[in-house]
BAVEX-970937 format. One record per residue: z, x, y of N, C-alpha, C, CB in turn; residue number from 0. Coordinates in steps of 0.1 Angstrom, whole numbers, plus 5000, padded with zeros to 4 digits. Glycine has a CB too. Layout:
N
<<Z; X; Y>; <Z; X; Y>; <Z; X; Y>; <Z; X; Y>; NUM>
...
// end
This chain:
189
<<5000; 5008; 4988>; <5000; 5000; 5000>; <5000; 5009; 5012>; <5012; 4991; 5000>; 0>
<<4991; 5006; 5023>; <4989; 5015; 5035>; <5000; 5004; 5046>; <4968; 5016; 5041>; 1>
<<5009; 5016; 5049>; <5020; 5010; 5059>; <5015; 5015; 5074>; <5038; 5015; 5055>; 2>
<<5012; 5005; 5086>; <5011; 5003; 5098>; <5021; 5014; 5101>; <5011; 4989; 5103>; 3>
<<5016; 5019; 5113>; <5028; 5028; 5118>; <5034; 5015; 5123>; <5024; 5041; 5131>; 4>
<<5047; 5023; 5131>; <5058; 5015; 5143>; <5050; 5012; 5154>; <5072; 5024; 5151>; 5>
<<5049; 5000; 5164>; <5044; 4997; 5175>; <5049; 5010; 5182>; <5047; 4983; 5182>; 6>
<<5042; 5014; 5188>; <5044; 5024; 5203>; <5055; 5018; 5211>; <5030; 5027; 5213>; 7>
<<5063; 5021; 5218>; <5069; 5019; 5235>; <5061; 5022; 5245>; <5083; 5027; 5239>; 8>
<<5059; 5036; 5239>; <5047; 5045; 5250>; <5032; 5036; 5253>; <5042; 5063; 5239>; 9>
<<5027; 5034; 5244>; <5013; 5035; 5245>; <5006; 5024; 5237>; <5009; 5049; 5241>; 10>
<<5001; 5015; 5239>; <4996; 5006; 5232>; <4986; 5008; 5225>; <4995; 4997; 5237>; 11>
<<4984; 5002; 5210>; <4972; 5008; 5204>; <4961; 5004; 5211>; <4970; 5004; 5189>; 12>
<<4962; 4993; 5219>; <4946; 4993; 5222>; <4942; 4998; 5238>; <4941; 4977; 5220>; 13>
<<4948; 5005; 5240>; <4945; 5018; 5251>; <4936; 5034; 5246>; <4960; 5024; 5255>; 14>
<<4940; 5036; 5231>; <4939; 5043; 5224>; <4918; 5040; 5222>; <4951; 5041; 5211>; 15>
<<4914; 5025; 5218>; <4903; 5025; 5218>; <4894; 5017; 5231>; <4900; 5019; 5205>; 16>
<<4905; 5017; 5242>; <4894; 5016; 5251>; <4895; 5031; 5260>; <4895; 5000; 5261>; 17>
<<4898; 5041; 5253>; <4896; 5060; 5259>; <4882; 5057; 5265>; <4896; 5077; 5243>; 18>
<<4877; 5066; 5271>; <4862; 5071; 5273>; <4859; 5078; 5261>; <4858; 5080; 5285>; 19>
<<4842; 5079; 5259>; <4840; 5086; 5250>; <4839; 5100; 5251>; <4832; 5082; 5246>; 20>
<<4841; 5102; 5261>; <4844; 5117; 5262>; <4857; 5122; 5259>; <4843; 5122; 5274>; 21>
<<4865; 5115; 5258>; <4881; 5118; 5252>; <4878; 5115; 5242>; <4894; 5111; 5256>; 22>
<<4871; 5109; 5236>; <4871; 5108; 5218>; <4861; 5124; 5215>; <4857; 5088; 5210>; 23>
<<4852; 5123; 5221>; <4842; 5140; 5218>; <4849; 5149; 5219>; <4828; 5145; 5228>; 24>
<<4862; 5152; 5231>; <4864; 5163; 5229>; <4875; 5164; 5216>; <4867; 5169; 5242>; 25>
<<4883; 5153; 5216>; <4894; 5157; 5206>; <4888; 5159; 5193>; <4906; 5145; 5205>; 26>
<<4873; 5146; 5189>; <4869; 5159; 5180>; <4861; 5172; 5174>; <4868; 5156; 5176>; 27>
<<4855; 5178; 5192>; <4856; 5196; 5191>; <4871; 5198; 5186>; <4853; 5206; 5211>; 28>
<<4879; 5193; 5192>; <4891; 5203; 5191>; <4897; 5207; 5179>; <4901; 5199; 5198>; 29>
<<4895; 5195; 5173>; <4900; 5192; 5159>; <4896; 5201; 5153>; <4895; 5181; 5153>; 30>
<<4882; 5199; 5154>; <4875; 5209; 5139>; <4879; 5224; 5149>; <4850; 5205; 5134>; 31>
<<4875; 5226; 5160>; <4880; 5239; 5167>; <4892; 5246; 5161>; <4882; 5237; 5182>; 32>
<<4902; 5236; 5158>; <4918; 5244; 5156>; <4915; 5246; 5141>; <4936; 5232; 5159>; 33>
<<4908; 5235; 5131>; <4910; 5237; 5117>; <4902; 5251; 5115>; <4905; 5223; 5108>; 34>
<<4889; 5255; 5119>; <4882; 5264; 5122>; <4889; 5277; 5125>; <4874; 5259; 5130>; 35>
<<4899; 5277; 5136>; <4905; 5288; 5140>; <4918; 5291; 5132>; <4906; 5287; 5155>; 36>
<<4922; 5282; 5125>; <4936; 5283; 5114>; <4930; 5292; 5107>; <4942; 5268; 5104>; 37>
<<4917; 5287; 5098>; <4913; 5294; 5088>; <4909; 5302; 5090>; <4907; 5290; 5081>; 38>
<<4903; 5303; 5103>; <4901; 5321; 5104>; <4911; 5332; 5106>; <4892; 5325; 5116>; 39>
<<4921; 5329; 5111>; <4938; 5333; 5113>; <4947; 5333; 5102>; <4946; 5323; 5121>; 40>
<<4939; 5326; 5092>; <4947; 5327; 5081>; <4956; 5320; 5074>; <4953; 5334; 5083>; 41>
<<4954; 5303; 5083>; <4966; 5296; 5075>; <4957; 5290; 5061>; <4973; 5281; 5085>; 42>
<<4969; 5284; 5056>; <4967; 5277; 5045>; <4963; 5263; 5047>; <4977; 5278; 5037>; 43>
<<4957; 5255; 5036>; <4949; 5246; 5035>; <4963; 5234; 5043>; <4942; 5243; 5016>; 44>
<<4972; 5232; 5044>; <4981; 5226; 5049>; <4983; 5223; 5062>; <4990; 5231; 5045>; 45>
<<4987; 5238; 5065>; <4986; 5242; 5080>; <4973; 5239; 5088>; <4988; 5256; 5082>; 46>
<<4959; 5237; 5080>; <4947; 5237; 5088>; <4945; 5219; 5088>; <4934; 5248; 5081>; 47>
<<4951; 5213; 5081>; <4948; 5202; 5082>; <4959; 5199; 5096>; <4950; 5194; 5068>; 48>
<<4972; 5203; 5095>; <4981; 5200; 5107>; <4973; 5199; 5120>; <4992; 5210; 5109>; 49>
<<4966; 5215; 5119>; <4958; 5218; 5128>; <4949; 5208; 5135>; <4953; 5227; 5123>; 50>
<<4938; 5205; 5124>; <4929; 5190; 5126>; <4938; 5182; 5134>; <4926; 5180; 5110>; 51>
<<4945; 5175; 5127>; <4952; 5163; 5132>; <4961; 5166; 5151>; <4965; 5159; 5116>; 52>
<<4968; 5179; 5150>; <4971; 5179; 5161>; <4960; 5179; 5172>; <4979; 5188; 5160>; 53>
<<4950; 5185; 5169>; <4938; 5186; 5180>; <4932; 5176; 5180>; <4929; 5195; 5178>; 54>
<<4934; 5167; 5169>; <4928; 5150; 5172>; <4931; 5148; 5182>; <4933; 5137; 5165>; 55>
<<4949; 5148; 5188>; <4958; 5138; 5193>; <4963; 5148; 5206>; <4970; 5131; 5181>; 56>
<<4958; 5160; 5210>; <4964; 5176; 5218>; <4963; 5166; 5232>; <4950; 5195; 5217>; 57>
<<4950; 5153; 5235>; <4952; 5155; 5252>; <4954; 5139; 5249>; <4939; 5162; 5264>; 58>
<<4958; 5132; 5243>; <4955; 5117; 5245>; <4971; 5109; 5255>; <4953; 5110; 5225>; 59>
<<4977; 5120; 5258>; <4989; 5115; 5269>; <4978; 5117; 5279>; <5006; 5126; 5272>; 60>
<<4968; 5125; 5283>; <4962; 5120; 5296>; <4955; 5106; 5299>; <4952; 5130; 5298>; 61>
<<4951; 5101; 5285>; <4946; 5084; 5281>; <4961; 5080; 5286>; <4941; 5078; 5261>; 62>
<<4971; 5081; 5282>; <4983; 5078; 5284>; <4984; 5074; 5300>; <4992; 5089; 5280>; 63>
<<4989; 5082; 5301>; <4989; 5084; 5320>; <4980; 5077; 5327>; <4986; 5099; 5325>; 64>
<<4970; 5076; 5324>; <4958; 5068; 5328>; <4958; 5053; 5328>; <4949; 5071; 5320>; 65>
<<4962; 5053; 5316>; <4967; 5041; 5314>; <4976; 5035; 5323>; <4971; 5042; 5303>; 66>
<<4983; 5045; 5329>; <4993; 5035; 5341>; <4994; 5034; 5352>; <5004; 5037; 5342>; 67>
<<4983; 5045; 5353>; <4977; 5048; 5369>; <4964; 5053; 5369>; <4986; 5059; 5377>; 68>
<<4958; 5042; 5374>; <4945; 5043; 5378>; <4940; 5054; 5387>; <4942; 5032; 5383>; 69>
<<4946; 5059; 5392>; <4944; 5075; 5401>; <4942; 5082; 5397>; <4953; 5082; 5408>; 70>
<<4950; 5088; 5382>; <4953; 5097; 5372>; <4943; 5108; 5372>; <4954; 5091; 5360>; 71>
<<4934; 5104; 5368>; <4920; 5105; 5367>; <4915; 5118; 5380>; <4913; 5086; 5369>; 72>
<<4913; 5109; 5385>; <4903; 5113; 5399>; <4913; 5119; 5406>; <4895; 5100; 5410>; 73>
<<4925; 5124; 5408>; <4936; 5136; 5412>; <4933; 5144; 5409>; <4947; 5137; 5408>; 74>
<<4934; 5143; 5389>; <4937; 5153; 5379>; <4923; 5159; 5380>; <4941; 5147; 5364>; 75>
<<4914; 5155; 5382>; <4898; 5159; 5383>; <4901; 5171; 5397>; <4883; 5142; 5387>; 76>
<<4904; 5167; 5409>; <4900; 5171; 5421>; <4912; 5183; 5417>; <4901; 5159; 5437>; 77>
<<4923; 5181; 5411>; <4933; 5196; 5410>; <4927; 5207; 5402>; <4949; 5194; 5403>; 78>
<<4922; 5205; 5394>; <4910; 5211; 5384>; <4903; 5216; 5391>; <4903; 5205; 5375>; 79>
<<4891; 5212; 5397>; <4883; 5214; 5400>; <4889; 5226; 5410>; <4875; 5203; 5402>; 80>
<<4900; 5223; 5421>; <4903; 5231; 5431>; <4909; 5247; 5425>; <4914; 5222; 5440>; 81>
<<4904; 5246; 5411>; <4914; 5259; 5405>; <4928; 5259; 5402>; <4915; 5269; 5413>; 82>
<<4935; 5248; 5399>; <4953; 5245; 5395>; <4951; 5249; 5383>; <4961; 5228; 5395>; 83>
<<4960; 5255; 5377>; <4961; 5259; 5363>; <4971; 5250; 5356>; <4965; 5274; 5363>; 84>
<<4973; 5254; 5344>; <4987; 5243; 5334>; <4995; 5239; 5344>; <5000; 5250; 5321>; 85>
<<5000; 5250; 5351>; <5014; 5250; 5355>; <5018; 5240; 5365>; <5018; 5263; 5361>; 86>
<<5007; 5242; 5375>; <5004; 5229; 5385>; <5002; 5217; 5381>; <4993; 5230; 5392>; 87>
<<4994; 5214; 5372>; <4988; 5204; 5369>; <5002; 5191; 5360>; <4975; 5211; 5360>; 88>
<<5011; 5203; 5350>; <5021; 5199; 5346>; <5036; 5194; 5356>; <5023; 5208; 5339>; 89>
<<5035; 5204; 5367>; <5043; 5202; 5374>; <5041; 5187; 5385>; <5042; 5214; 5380>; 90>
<<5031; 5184; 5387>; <5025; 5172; 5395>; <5024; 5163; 5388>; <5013; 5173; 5401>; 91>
<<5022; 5163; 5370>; <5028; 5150; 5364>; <5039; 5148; 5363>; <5024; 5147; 5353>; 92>
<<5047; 5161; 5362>; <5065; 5155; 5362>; <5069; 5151; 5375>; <5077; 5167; 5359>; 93>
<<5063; 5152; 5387>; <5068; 5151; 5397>; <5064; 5134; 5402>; <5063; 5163; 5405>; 94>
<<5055; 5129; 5401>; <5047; 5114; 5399>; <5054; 5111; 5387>; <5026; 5113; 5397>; 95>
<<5052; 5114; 5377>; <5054; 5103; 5362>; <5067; 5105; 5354>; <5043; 5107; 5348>; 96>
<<5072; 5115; 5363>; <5083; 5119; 5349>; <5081; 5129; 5335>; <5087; 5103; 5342>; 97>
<<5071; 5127; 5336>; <5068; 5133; 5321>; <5052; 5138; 5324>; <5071; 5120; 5306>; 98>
<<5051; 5149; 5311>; <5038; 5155; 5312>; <5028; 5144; 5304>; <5039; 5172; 5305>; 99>
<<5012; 5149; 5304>; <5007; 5146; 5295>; <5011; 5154; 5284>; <4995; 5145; 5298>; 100>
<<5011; 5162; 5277>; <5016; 5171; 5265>; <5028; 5164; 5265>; <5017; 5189; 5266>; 101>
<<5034; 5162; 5265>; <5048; 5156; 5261>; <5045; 5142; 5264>; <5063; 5161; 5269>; 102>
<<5040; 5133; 5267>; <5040; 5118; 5263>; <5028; 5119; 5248>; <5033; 5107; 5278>; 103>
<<5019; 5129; 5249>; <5012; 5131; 5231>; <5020; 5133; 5220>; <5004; 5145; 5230>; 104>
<<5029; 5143; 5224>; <5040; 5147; 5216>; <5048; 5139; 5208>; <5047; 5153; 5223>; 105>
<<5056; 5126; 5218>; <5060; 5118; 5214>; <5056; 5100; 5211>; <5068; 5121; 5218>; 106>
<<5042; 5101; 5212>; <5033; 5088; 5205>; <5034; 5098; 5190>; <5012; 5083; 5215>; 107>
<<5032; 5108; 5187>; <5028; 5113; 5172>; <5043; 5112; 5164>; <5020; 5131; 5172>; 108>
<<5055; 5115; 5172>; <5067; 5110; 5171>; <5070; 5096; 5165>; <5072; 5112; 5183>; 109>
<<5066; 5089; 5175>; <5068; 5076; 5173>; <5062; 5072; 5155>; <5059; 5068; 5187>; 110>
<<5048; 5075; 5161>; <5037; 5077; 5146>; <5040; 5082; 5133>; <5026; 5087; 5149>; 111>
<<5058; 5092; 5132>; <5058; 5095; 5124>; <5050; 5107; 5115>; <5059; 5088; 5124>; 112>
<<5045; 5115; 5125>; <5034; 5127; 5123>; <5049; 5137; 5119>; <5022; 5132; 5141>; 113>
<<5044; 5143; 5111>; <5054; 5155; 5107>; <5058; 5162; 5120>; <5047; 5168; 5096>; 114>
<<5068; 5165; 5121>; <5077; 5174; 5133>; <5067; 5189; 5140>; <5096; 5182; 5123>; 115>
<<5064; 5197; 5131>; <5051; 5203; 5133>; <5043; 5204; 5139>; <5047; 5202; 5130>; 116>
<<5036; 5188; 5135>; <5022; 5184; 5146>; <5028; 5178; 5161>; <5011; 5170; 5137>; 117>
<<5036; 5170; 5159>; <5042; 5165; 5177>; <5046; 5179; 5183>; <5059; 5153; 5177>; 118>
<<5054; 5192; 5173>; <5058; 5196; 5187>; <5046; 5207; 5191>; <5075; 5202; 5189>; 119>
<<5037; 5206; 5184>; <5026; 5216; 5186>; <5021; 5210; 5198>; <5014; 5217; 5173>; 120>
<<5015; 5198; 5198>; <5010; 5191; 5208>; <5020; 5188; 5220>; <5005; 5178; 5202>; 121>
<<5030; 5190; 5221>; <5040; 5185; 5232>; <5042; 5199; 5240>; <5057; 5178; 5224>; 122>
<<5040; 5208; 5229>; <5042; 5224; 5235>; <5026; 5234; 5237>; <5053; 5234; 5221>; 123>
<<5011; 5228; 5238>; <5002; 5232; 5236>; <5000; 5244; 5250>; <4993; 5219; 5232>; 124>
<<5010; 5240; 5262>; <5009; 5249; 5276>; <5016; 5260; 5272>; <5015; 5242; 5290>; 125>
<<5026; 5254; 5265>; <5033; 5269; 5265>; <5036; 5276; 5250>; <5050; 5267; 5272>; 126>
<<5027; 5280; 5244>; <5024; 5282; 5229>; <5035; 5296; 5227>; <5004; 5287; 5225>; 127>
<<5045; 5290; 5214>; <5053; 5300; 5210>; <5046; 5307; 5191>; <5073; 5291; 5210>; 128>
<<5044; 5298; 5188>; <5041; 5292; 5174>; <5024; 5301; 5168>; <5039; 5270; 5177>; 129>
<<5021; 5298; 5159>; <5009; 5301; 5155>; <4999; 5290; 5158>; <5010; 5305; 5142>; 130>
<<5002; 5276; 5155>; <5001; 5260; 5150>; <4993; 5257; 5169>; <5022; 5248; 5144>; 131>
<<5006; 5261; 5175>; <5006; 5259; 5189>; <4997; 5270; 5195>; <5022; 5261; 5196>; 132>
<<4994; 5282; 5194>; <4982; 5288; 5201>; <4968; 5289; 5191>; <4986; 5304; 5206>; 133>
<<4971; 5286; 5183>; <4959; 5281; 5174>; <4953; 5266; 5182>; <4965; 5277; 5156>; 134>
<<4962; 5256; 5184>; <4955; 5247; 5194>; <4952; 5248; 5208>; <4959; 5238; 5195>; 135>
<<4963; 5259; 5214>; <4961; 5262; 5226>; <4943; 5266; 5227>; <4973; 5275; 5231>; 136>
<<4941; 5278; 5218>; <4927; 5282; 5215>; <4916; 5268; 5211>; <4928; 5293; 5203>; 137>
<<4918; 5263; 5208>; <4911; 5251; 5199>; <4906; 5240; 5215>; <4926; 5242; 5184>; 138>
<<4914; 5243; 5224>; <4912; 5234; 5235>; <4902; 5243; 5243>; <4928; 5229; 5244>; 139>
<<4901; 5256; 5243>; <4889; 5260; 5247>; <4875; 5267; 5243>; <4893; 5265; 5254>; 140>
<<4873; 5256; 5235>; <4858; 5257; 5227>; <4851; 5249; 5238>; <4856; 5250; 5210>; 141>
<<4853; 5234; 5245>; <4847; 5230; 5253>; <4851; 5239; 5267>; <4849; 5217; 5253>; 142>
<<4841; 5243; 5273>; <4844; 5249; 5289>; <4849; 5240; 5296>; <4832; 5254; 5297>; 143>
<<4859; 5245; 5300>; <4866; 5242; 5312>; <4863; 5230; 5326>; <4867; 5256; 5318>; 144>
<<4848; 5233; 5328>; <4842; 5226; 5335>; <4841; 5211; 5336>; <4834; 5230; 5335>; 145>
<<4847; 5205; 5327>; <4842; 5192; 5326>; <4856; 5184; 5326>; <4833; 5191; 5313>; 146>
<<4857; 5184; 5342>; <4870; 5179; 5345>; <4879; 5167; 5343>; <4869; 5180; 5353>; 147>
<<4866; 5160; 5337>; <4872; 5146; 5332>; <4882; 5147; 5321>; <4860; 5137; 5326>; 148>
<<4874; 5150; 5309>; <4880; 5151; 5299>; <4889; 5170; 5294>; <4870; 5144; 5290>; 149>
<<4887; 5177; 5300>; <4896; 5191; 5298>; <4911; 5191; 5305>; <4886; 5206; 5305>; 150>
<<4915; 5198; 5295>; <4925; 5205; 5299>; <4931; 5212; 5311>; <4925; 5212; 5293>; 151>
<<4930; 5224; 5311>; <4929; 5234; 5314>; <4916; 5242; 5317>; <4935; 5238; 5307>; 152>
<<4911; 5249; 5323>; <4900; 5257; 5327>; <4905; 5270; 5315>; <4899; 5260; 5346>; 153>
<<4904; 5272; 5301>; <4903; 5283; 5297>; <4893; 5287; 5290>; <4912; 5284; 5291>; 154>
<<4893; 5307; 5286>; <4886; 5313; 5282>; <4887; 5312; 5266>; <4888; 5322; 5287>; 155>
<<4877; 5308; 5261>; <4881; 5304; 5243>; <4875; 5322; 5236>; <4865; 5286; 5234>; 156>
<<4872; 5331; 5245>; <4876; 5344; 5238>; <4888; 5348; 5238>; <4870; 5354; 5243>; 157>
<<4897; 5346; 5252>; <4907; 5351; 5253>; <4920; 5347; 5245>; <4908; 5350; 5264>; 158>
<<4919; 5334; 5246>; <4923; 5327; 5238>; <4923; 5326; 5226>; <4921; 5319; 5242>; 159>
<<4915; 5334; 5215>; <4910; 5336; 5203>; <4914; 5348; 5195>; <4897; 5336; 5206>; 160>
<<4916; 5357; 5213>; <4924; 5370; 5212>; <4936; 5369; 5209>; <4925; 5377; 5221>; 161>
<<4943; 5360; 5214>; <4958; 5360; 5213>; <4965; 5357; 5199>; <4963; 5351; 5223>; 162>
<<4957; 5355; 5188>; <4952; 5353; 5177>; <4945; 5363; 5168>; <4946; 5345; 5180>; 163>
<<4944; 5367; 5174>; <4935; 5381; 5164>; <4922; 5375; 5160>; <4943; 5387; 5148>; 164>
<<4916; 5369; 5161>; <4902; 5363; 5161>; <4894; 5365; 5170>; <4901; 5351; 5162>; 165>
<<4893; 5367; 5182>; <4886; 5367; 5192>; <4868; 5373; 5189>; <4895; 5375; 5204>; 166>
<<4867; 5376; 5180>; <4853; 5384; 5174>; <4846; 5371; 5171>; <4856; 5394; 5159>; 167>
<<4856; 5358; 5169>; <4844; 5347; 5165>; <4842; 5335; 5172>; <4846; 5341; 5151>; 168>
<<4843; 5335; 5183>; <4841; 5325; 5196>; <4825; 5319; 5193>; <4842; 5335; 5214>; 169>
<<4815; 5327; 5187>; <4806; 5317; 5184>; <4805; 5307; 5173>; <4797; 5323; 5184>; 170>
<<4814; 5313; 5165>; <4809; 5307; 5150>; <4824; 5292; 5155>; <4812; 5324; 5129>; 171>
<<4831; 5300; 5164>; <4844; 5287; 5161>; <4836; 5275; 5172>; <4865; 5294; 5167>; 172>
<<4829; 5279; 5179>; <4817; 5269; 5189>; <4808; 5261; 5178>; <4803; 5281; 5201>; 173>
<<4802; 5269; 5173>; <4791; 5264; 5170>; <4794; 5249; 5159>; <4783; 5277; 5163>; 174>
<<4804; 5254; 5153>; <4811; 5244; 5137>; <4816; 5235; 5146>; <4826; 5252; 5123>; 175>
<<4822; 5236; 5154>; <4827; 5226; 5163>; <4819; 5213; 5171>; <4831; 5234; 5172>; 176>
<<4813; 5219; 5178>; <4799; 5213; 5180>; <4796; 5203; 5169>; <4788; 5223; 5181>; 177>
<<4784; 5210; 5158>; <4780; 5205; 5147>; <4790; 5197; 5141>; <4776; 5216; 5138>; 178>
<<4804; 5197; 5136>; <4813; 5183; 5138>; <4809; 5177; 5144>; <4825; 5181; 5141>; 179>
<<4811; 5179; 5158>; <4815; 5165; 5166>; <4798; 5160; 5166>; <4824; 5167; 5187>; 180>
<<4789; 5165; 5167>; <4777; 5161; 5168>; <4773; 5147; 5157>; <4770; 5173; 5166>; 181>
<<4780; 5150; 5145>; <4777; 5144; 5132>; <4786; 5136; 5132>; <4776; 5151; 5121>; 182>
<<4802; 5137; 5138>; <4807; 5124; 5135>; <4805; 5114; 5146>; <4821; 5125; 5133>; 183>
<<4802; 5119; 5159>; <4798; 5112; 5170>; <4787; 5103; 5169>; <4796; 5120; 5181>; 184>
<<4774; 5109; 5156>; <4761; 5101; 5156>; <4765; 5087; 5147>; <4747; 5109; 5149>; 185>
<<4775; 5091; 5138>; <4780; 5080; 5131>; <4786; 5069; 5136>; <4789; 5083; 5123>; 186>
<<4788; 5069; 5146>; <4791; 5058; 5155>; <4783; 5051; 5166>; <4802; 5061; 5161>; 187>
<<4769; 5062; 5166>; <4763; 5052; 5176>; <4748; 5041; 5169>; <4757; 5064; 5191>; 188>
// end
């Protein structure tokens, strides 16, 4: 028998499917990006699925947030664009919302009952202590930076690849990534 998660407090499921589709494309680059960069790092078949699943769900507090404020959006775009990095960007949601995007992700996967692991990977993706956590930190920059809607952060997915001991494979962890999202994205249109 397939048991329904718990209703959210946070976030209603059906916020989740009216996202843009650009928040559905990138979470799944990211996805396959982290499972891609586990296995090249070395985790095990376990850990790379965590991986998957956390990079499903790494920015969907910004759907969140959005969700409650129609500004969200078109701020978060113009602070980006102006060159704000995590730090800013985090700091200006606690300061408006109370809480970050990464930590309202963190705890919808909480709520969801996601192994402890994957929430705090995603709740901690700015400030990576973990392997899980800069394995997605990296995984968030396979898409460039530029695309202010749906990114993160403005990061380097070499540098970021480095910090990891990978950094030699920024194409091949692009290219598989891509080629996912390409194929699961045509399945839906």
């Amino acid at each position: 028998m397939i048991r329904r998660p718990p209703r959210s407090t946070l976030f209603p499921y059906t916020t989740l499917f009216r996202s843009d589709e650009g928040t559905w494309a990138r979470a799944l680059v990211t996805s396959r990006g982290a499972k891609v960069i586990g296995r090249l790092a070395g985790l095990g078949h376990e850990q790379c699925e965590h991986a998957f699943v956390a990079g499903l769900f790494v920015d969907f507090g910004t759907s969140m947030l959005a969700g409650r404020d129609s500004a969200y959006r078109q701020w978060r775009s113009v602070l980006l664009r102006d060159g704000a990095g995590a730090e800013e960007l985090l700091e200006r949601e606690l300061e408006i919302y109370g809480t970050t995007h990464a930590q309202q992700s963190g705890q919808l996967l909480e709520e969801w009952n996601l192994p402890p692991i994957i929430s705090s990977a995603v709740a901690n993706h700015h400030d990576p202590a973990t392997d899980l956590e800069r394995i997605l930190r990296a995984a968030m920059a396979v898409i460039p930076g530029d695309d202010f809607e749906t990114s993160c952060v403005n990061l380097d997915l070499e540098e970021t690849l480095d910090t990891i001991g990978v950094g030699e494979h920024a194409e091949f962890v692009r290219r598989e990534a891509a080629l996912f999202a390409n194929s699961a994205t045509s399945a839906f249109i």
